[in-house]
N, C-alpha and C positions, 0 to 999 in steps of 0.2 A: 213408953213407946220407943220403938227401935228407931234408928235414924231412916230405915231404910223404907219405912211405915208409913215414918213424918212427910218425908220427901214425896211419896207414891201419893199418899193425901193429899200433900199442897198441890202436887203436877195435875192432879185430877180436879179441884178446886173444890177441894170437899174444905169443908172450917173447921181449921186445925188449930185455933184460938183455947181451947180446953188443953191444950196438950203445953201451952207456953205458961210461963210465972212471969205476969204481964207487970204483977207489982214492981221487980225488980228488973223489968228492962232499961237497957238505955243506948240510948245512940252512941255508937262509935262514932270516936273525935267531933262528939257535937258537945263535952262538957262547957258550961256555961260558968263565967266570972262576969258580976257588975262591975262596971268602969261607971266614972262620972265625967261627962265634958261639958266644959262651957264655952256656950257658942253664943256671937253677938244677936240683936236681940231681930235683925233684919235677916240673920239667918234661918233663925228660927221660923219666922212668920214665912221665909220661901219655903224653908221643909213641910210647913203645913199646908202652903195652899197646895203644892205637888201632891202629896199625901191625897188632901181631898182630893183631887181632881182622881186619884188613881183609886179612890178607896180601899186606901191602909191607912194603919197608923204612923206617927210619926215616925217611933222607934224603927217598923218594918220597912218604910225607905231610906233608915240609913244605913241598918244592915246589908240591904242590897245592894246598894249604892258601894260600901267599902268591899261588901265580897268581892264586886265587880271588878273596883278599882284593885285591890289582891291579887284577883286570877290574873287581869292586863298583866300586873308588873308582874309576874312570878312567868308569864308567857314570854316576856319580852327579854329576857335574861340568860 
């Protein structure tokens, strides 16, 4: 399919999911590396109840949490 094709399909909102190789997608600048932290154990028990209360999991408020804290300092610079 031509680019020009792809585009005219997406714009019109036809599904253009046949036309991608979904196996080997990936997000730009979202590769992922495991880190390990150890956090004391009153910290943990606050990330959780916040977590519950917001329903996510643990891991997904601290990723938010740091991206957050990243964008501040990378603004304030």
């Amino acid at each position: 399919m031509k680019a020009r094709k792809f585009d005219a399909d997406f714009d019109s909102g036809k599904d253009i999911t046949g036309a991608l190789d979904l196996a080997n997608a990936r997000r730009p600048l979202q590769a992922q590396r495991r880190v390990n932290v150890d956090f004391p154990t009153w910290m943990i028990e606050s990330l959780d109840k916040e977590a519950r209360r917001l329903g996510v999991t643990r891991q997904s408020i601290i990723k938010v949490w740091l991206a957050e804290r990243l964008e501040q300092s990378v603004s304030n610079q």
